[in-house]
KELOVO-420936 format. One record per residue (C-alpha): chain; x, y, z. Coordinates in pm, whole numbers, plus 50000, padded with zeros to 5 digits. Layout:
KELOVO-420936
+-------+-------+-------+-------+
: chain :    c1 :    c2 :    c3 :
+-------+-------+-------+-------+
:     A :     X :     Y :     Z :
...
+-------+-------+-------+-------+
end
This chain:
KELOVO-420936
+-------+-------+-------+-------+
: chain :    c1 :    c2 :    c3 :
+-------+-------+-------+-------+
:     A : 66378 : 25339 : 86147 :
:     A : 66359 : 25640 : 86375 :
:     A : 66393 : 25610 : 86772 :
:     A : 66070 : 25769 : 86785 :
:     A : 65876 : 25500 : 86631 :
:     A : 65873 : 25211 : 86784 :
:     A : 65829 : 24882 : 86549 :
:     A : 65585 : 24629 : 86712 :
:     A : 65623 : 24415 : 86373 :
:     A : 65985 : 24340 : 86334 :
:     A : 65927 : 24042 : 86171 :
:     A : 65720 : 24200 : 85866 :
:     A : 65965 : 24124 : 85652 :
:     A : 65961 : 23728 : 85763 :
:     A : 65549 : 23683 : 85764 :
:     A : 65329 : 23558 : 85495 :
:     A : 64957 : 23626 : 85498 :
:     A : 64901 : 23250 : 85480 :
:     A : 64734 : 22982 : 85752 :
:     A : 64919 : 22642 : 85808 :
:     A : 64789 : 22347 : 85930 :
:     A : 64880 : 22260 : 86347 :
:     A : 65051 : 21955 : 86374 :
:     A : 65115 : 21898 : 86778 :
:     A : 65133 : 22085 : 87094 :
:     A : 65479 : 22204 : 87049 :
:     A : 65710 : 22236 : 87386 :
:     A : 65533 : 22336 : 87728 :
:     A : 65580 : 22699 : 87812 :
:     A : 65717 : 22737 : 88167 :
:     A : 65561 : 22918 : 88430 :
:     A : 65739 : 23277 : 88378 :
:     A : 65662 : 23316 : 88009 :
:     A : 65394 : 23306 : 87757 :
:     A : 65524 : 23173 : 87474 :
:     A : 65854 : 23023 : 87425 :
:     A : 66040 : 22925 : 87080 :
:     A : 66261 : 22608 : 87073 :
:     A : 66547 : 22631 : 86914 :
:     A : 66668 : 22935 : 86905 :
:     A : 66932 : 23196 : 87080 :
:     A : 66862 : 23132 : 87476 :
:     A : 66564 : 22958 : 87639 :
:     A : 66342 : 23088 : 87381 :
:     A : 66091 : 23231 : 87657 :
:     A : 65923 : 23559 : 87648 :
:     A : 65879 : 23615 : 87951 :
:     A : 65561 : 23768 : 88112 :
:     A : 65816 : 24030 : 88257 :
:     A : 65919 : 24127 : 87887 :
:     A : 65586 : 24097 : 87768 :
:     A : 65414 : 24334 : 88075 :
:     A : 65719 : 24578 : 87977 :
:     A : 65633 : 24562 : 87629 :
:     A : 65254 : 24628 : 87678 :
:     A : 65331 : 24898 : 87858 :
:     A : 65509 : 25090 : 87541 :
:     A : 65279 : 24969 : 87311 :
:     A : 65022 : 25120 : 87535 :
:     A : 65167 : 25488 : 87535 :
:     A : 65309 : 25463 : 87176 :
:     A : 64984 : 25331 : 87040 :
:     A : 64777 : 25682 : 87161 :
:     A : 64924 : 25913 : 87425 :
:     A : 64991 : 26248 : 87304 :
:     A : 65303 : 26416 : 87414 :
:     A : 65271 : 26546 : 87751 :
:     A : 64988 : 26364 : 87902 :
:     A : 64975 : 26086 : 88149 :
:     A : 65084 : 25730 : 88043 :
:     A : 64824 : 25538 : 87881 :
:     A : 64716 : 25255 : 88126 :
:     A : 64727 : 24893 : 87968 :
:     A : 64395 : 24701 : 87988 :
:     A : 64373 : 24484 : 88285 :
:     A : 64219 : 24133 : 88167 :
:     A : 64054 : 23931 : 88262 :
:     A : 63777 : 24207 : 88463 :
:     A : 63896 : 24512 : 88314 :
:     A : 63850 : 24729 : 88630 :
:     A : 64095 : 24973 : 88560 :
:     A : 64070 : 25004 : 88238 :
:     A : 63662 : 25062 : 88273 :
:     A : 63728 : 25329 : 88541 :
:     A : 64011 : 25540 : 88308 :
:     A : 63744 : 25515 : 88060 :
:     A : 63479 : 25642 : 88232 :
:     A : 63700 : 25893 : 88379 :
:     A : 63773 : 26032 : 88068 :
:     A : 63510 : 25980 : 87859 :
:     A : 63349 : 26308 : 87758 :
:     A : 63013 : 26370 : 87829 :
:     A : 62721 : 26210 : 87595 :
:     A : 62539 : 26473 : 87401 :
:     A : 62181 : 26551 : 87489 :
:     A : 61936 : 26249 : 87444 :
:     A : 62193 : 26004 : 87380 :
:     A : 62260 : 25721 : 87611 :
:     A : 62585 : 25638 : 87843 :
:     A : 62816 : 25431 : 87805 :
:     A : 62749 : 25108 : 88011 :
:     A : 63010 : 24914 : 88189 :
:     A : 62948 : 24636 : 87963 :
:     A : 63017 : 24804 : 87657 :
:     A : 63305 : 24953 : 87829 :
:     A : 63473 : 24629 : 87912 :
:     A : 63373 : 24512 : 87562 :
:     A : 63623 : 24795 : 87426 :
:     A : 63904 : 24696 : 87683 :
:     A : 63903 : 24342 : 87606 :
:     A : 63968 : 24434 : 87206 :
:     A : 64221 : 24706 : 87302 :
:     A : 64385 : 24390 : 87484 :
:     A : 64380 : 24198 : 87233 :
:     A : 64496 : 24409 : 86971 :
:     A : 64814 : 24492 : 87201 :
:     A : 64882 : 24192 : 87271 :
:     A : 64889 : 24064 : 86915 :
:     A : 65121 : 24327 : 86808 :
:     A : 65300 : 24292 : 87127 :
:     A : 65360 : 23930 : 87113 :
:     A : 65410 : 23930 : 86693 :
:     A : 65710 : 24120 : 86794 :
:     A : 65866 : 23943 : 87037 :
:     A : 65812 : 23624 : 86905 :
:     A : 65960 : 23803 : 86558 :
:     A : 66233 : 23851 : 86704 :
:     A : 66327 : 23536 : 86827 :
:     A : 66265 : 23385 : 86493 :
:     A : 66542 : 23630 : 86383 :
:     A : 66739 : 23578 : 86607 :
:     A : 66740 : 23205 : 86605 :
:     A : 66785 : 23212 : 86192 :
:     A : 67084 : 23440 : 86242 :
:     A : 67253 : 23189 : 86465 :
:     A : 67181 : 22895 : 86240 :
:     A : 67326 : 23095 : 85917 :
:     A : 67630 : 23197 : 86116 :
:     A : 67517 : 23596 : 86098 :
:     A : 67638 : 23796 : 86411 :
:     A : 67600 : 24187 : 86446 :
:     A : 67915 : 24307 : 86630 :
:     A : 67873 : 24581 : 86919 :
:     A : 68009 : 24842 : 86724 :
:     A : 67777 : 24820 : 86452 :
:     A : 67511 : 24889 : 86707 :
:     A : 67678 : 25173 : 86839 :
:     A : 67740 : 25318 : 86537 :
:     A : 67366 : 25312 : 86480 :
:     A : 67230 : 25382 : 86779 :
:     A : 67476 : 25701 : 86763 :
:     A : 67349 : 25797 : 86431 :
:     A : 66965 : 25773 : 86467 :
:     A : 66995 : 25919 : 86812 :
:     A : 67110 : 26215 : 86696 :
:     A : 66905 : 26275 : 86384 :
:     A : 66584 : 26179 : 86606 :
:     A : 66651 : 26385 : 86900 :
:     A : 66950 : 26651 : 86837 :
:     A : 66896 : 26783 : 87176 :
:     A : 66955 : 26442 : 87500 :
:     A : 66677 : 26634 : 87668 :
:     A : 66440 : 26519 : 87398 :
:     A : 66579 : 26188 : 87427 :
:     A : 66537 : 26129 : 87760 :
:     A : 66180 : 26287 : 87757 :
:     A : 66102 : 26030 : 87483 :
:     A : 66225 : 25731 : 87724 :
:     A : 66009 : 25870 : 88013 :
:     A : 65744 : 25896 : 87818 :
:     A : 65725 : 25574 : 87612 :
:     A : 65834 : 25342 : 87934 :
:     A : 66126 : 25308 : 87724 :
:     A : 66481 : 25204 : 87807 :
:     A : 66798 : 25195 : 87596 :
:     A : 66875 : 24866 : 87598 :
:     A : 66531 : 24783 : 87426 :
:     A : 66640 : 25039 : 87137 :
:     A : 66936 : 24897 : 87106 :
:     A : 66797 : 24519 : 87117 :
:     A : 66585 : 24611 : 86788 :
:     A : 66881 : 24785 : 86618 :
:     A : 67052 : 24451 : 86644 :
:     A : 66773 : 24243 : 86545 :
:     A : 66740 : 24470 : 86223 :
:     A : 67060 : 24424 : 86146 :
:     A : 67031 : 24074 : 86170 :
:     A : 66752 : 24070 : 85892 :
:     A : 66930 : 24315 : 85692 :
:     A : 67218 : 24064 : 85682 :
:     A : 66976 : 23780 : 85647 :
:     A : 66784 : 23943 : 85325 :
:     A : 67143 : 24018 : 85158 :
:     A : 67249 : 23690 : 85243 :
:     A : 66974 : 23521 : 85065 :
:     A : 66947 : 23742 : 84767 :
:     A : 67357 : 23701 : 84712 :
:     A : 67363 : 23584 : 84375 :
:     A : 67008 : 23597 : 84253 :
:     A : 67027 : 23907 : 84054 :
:     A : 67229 : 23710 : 83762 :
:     A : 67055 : 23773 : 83407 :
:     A : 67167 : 23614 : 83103 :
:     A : 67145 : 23751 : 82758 :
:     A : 66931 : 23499 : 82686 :
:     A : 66674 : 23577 : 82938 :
:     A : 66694 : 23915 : 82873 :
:     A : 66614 : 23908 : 82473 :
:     A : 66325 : 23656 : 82543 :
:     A : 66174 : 23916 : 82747 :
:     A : 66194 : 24209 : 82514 :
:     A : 66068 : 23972 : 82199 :
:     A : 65760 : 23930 : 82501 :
:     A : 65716 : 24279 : 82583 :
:     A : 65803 : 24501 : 82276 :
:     A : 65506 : 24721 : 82362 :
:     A : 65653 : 24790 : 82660 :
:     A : 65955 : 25000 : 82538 :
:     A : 65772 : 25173 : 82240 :
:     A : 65614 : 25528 : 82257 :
:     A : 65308 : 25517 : 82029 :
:     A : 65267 : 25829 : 81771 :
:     A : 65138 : 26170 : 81941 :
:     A : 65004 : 26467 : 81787 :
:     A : 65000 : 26845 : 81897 :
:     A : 64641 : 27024 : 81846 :
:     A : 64469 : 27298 : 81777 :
:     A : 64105 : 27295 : 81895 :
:     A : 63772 : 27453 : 81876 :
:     A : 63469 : 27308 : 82036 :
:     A : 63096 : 27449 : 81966 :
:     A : 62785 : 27331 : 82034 :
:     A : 62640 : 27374 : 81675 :
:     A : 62758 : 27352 : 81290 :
:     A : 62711 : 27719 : 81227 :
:     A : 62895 : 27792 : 81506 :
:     A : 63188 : 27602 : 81392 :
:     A : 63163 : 27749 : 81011 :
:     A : 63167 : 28047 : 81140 :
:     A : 63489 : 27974 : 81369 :
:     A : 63650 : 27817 : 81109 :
:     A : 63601 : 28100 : 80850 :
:     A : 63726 : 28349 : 81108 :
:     A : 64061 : 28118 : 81130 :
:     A : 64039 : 28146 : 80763 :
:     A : 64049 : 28464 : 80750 :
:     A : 64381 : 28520 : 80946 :
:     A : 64240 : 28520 : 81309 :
:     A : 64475 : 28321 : 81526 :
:     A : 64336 : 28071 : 81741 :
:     A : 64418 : 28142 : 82019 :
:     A : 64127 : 28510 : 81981 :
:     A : 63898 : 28217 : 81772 :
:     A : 63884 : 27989 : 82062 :
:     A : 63803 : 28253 : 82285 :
:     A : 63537 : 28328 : 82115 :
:     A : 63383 : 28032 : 81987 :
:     A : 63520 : 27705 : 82187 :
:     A : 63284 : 27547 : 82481 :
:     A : 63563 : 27325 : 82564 :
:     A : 63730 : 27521 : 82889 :
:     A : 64054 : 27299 : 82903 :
:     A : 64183 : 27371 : 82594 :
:     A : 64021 : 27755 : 82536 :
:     A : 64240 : 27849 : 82862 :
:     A : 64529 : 27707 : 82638 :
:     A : 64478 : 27902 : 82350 :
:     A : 64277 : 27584 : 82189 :
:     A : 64632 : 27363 : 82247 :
:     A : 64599 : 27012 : 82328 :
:     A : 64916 : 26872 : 82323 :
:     A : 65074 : 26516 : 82318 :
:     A : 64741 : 26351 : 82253 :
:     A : 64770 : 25958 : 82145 :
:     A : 64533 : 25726 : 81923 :
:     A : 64237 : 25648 : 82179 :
:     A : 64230 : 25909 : 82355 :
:     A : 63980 : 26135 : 82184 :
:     A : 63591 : 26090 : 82122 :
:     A : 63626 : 25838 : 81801 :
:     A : 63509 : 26090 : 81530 :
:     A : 63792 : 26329 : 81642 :
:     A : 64030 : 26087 : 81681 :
:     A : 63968 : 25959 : 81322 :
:     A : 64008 : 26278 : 81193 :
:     A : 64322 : 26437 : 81349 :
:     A : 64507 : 26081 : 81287 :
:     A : 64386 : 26094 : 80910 :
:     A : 64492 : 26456 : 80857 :
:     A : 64802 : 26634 : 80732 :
:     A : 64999 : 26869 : 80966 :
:     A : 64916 : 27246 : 80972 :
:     A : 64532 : 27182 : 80756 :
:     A : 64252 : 27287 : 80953 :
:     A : 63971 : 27070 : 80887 :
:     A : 63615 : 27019 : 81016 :
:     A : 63347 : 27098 : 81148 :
:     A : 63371 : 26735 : 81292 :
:     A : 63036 : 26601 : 81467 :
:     A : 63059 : 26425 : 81794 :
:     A : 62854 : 26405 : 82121 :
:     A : 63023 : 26672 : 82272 :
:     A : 62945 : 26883 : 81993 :
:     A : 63114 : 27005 : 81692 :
:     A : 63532 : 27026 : 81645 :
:     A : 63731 : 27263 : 81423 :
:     A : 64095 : 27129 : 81455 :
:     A : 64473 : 27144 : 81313 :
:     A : 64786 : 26941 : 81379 :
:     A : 65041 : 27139 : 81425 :
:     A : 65346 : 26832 : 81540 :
:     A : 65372 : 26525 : 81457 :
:     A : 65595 : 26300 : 81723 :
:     A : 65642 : 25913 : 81517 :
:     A : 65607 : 25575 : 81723 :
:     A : 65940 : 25547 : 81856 :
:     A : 66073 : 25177 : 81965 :
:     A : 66379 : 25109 : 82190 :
:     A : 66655 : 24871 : 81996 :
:     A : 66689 : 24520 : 82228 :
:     A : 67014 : 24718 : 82335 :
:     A : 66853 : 25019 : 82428 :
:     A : 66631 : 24829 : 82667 :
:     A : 66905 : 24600 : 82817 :
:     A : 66970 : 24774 : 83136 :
:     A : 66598 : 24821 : 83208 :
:     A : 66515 : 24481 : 83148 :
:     A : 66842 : 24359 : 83329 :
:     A : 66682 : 24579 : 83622 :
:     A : 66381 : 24385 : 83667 :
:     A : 66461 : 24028 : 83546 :
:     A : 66724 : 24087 : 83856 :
:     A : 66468 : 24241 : 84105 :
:     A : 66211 : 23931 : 84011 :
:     A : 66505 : 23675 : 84132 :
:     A : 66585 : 23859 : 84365 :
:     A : 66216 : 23865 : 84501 :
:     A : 66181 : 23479 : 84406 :
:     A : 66431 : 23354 : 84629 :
:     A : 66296 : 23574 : 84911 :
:     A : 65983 : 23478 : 84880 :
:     A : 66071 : 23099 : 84938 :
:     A : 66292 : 23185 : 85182 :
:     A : 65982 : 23360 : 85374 :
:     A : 65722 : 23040 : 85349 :
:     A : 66032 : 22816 : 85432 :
:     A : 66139 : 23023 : 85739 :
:     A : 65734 : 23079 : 85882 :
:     A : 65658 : 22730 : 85802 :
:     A : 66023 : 22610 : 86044 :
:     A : 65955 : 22902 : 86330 :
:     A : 65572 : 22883 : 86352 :
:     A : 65651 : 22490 : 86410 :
:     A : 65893 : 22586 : 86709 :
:     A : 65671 : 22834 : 86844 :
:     A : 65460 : 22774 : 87174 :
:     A : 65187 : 23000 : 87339 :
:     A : 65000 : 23008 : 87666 :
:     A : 64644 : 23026 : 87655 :
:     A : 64489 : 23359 : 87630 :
:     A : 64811 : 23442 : 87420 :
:     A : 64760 : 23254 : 87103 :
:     A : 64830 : 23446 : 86825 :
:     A : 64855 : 23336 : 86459 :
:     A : 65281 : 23291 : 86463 :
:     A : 65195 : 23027 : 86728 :
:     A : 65207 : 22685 : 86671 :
:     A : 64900 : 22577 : 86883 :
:     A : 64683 : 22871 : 86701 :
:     A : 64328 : 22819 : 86515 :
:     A : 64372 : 22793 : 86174 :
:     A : 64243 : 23111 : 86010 :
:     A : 63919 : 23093 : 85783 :
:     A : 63955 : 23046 : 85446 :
:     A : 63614 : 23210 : 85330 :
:     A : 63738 : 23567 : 85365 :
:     A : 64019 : 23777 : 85196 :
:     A : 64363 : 23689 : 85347 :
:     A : 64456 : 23889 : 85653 :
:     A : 64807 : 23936 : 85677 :
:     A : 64944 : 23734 : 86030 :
:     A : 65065 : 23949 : 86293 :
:     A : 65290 : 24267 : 86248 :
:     A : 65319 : 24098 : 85857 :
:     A : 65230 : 24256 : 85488 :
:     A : 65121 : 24041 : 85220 :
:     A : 65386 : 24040 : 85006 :
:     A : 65705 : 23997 : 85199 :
:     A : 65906 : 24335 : 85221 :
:     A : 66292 : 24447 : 85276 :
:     A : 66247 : 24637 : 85592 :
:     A : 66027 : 24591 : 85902 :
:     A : 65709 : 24769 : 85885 :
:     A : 65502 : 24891 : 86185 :
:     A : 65139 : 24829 : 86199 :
:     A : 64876 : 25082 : 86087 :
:     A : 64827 : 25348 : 86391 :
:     A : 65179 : 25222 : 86619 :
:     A : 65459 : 25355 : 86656 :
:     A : 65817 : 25180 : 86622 :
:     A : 65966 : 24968 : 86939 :
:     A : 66224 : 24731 : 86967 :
:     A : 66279 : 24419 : 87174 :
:     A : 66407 : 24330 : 87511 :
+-------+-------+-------+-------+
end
């Protein structure tokens, strides 16, 4: 994580691209938030304050460019201000083409609005989850450790404080909501080793029954070293071949004769090549032949082949021991992954349950949301990947911001 980048998804990590059923109205929000969690550290509330101040950053961090003016958020439910930047800085329509209408203008604000909001509001509500499962496992993240990283990534972000400071002018930024997601991604650092403690055990058995599985895996099939020509017709290839013959080298041959550009730049060399991977003729031939014979002319569609083997590399097949650690490796990343994963539908399934929004602030981590349609691809809920991953990610086109 860099101070620059400000993570709207925190809980990326902790969100499956799945829909579950609504069951209940959850706990009212109160009149100062729009959503509120039960259950967890505090009131659970996100406030509108924090939500306002986080809409603001995710405004400027989403597309101002360094320098310019802060980004205005959209103003639902009219739009007025946000149709009147627009307009203000829309650039003028080329010749013949039509203006932009207020309609279509306010049509644009409303799914900036929304799009904020859902990253906005993913986050915060992310972050409660986290916070609440760190509290319920008995997972703190002391002061220091904050300090420590807040010290560290301040420094390699911005070595000079002038930069720093420009960056919390800019982004609406303070340093308590840095800090805030430092601790928070602590928390689910500690969480994730927590729950993979253990799970990378491997026994020999395991480990054998995979290789007797996969052999194929761990072998390197037989490769041959070439010499090439390529013409377009027979006589052309006789007469290439007699040349070589004669005590030409190939490399003056190839120039001469071959059509095939790849391997005439190379002096005719193709090296490493593996059953399969030539037109069949060729193939048949070069796998059939002895080392250091030319032979041919060989017909194929590309045209006619001179060739010679000139190495011979055998199939080579790693021993059960040989592919041990390798297999150790991934049986132990797979358990690993397993007990994450069911940590993940366990934990979304618990939160989402605890999780209330306000109209106009539904989002899919709520408990009182739509459930999505199932006749298109899976869409990943809010801030979330498909497959769960280690570390937070940010969504496509935001930059990084922690919580308040």
């Amino acid at each position: 994580m860099s101070l620059t980048r400000l993570p709207l998804a925190l809980g990326a990590f902790f969100v499956l691209a799945i829909g579950l059923l609504l069951s209940g109205c959850g706990e009212s929000v109160p009149g100062n938030g729009v959503a509120k969690v039960s259950d967890t550290v505090g009131d659970g509330v996100v406030t509108t304050e924090d939500f306002n101040h986080w809409m603001t950053i995710a405004a400027n961090r989403s597309g101002q460019t360094p320098g310019s003016d802060p980004i205005p958020v959209p103003d639902p439910p009219n739009y007025t201000k946000c149709i009147a930047n627009k307009k203000k800085t829309a650039p003028k329509p080329a010749k013949g083409q039509p203006t932009t209408t207020d309609a279509q203008y306010k049509a644009q604000c409303k799914q900036e609005w929304e799009g904020l909001r859902d990253q906005v509001l993913g986050f915060l509500l992310a972050a409660q989850w986290v916070k609440g499962e760190a509290e319920e496992q008995n997972i703190e993240v002391s002061e220091k450790d904050i300090d420590k990283a807040f010290a560290e990534q301040k420094k390699q972000a911005f070595p000079k404080d002038a930069d720093y400071k420009k960056f919390l002018k800019e982004s609406g930024s303070t340093e308590e909501d840095i800090r805030f997601q430092l601790e928070v991604e602590q928390l689910q650092q500690k969480l994730v080793a927590k729950i993979t403690k253990g799970k990378d055990k491997v026994s020999n058995q395991e480990i054998a029954a995979y290789y007797k599985k996969n052999q194929a895996q761990f072998a390197t099939p037989e490769s041959r070293d070439l010499l090439v020509i390529l013409t377009k017709t027979k006589e052309q290839a006789e007469a290439a071949k007699k040349a070589l013959d004669s005590g030409d080298s190939w490399a003056a041959v190839a120039k001469k004769y071959s059509i095939d550009e790849a391997s005439k730049d190379q002096g005719g060399k193709l090296a490493g090549v593996t059953k399969g991977q030539q037109e069949k003729a060729l193939d048949d031939a070069v796998f059939a032949a002895k080392k250091d014979v030319t032979g041919g002319p060989i017909k194929t569609q590309f045209g006619y082949y001179v060739y010679r083997v000139t190495k011979i590399t055998k199939k080579d097949q790693q021993s059960l021991k040989e592919a041990t650690p390798t297999i150790k490796s991934l049986l132990a990343s797979q358990n690993q992954q397993k007990a994450l994963d069911q940590f993940v539908k366990d934990y979304r399934k618990k939160w989402k349950e605890r999780t209330n929004c306000k109209d106009d602030y539904v989002i899919q981590d709520c408990k009182n949301a739509k459930a999505p349609k199932t006749n298109t691809a899976t869409t990943p809920a809010q801030g979330g990947t498909e497959t769960p991953q280690p570390t937070p990610a940010a969504p496509p086109g935001a930059q990084t911001t922690p919580a308040k």
